[in-house]
Backbone as CSV, one residue per row, in Angstrom:
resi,resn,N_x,N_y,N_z,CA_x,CA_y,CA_z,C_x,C_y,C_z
1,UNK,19.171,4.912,39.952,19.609,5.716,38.844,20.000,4.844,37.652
2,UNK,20.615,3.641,38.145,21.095,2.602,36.958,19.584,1.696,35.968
3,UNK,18.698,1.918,37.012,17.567,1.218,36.208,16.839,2.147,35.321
4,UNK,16.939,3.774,35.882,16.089,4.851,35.135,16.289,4.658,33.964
5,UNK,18.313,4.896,34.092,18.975,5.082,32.688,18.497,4.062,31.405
6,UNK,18.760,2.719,32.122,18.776,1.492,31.494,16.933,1.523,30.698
7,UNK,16.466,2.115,31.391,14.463,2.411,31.161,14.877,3.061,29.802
8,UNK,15.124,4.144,30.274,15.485,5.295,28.939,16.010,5.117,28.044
9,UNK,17.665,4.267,28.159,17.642,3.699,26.527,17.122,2.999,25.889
10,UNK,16.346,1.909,26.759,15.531,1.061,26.350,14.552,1.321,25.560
11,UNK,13.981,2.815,26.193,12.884,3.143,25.526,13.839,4.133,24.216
12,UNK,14.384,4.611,24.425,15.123,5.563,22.669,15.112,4.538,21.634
13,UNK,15.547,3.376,22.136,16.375,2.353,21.079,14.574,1.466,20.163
14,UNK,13.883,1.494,21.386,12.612,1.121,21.038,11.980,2.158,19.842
15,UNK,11.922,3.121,20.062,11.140,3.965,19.503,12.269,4.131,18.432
16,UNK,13.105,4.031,17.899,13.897,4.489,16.951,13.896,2.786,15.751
17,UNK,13.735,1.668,16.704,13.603,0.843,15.648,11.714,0.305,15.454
18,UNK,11.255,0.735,16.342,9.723,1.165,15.908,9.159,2.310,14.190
19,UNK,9.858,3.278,14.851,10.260,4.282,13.531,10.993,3.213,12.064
20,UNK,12.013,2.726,12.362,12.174,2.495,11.218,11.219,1.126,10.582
21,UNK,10.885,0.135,10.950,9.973,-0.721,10.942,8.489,-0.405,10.259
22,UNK,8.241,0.994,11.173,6.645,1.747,10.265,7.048,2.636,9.250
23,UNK,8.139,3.264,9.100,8.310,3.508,7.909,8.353,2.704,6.719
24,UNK,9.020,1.734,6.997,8.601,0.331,6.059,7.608,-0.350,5.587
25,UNK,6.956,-0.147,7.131,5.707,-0.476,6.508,4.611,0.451,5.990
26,UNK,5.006,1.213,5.859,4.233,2.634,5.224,4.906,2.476,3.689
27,UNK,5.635,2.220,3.474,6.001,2.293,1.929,5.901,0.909,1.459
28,UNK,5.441,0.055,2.094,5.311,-1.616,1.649,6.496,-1.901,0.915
29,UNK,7.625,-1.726,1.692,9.214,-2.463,2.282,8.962,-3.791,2.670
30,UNK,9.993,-4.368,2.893,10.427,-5.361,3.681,11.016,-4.811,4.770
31,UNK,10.132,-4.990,6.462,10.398,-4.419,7.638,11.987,-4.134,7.690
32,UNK,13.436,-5.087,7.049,14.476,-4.606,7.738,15.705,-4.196,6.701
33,UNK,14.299,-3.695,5.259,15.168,-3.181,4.560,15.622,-1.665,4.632
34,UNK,16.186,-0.431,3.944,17.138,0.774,3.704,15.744,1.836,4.097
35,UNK,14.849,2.596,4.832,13.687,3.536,5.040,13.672,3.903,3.930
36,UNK,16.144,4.880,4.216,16.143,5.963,3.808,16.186,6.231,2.076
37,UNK,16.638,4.740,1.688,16.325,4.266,0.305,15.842,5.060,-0.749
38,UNK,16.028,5.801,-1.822,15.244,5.712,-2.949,14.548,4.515,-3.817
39,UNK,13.506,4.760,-4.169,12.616,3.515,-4.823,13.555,3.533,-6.281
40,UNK,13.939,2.717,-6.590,14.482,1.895,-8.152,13.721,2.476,-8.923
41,UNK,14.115,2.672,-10.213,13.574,2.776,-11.200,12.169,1.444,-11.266
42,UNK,13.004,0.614,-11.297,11.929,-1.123,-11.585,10.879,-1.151,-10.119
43,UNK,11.030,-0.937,-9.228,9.922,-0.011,-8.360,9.050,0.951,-8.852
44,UNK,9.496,1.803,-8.966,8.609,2.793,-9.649,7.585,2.420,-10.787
45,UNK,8.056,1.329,-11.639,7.362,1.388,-13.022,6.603,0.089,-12.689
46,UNK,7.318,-0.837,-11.569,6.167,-2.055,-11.018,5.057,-0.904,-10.456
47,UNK,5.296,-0.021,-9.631,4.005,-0.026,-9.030,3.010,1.067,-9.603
48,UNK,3.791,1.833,-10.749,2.949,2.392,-11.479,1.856,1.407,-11.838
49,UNK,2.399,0.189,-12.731,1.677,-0.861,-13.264,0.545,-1.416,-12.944
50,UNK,0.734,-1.442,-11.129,0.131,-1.893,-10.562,-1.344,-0.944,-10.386
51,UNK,-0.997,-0.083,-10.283,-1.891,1.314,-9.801,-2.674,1.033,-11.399
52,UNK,-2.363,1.361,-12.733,-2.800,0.980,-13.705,-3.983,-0.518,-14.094
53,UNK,-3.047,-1.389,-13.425,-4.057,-2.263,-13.925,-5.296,-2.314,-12.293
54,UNK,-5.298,-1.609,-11.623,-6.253,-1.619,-10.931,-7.000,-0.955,-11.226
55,UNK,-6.786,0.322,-11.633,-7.696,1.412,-12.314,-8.626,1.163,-13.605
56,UNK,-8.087,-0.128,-14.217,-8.200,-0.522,-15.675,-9.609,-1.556,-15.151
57,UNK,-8.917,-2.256,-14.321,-10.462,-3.040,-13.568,-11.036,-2.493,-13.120
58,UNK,-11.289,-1.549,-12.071,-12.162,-0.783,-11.791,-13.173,-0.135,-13.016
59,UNK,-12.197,0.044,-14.410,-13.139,1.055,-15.222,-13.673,-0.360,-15.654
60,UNK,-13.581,-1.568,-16.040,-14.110,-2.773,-16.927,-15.471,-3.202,-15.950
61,UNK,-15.233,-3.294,-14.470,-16.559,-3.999,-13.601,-17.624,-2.383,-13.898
62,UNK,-17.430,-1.304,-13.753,-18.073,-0.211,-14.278,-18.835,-0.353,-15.642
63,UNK,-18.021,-0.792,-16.721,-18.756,-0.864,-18.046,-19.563,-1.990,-17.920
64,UNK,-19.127,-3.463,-17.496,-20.107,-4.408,-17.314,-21.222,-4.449,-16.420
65,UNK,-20.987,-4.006,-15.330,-22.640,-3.549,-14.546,-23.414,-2.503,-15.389
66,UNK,-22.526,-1.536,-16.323,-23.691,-0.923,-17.412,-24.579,-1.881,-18.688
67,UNK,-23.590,-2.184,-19.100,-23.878,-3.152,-20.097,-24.918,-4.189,-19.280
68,UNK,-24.855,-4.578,-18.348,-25.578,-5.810,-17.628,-27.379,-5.216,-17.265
69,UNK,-26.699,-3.986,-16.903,-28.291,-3.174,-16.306,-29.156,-2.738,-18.116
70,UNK,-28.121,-2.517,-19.448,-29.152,-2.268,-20.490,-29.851,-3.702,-20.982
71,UNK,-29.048,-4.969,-20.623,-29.356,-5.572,-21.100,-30.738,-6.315,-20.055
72,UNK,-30.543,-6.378,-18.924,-31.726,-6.366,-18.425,-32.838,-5.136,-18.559
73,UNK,-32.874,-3.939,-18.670,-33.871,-2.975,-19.193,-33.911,-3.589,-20.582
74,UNK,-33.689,-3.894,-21.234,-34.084,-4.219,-22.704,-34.874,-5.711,-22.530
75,UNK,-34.360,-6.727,-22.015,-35.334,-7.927,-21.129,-36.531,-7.781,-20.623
76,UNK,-36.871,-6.630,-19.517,-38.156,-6.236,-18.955,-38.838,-5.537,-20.145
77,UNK,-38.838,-4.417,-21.347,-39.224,-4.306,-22.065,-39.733,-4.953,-23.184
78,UNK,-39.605,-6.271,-23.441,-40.198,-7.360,-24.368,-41.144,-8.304,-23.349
């Protein structure tokens, strides 16, 4: 009965700092920082930023593979 018990908290205590650990890492935390935390203002506007300038590259390699493909169609045409 003493080993069941000892199983069982073992396993609660597991799964409860499992939980907090993937919550962390689901919000790209530092594993043994606050889950329950609100994100900072200076959080928020870093990772807006971030989201921004990825979107901003994404639209620039888009315009240059256009630009790259007229300027080769204009190449094969002469």
């Amino acid at each position: 009965m003493k080993k069941i018990k000892g199983i069982i908290i073992g396993l609660i205590i597991g799964v409860v700092i499992g939980l907090w650990f993937g919550v962390n890492i689901g919000k790209d935390k530092s594993i043994f920082s606050n889950p329950f935390a609100d994100n900072s203002i200076q959080d928020k506007i870093k990772q807006s930023g971030e989201k921004l300038i990825e979107k901003s590259g994404e639209v620039l390699e888009k315009g240059g593979k256009a630009l790259q493909d007229k300027v080769n169609d204009a190449e094969s045409n002469l």
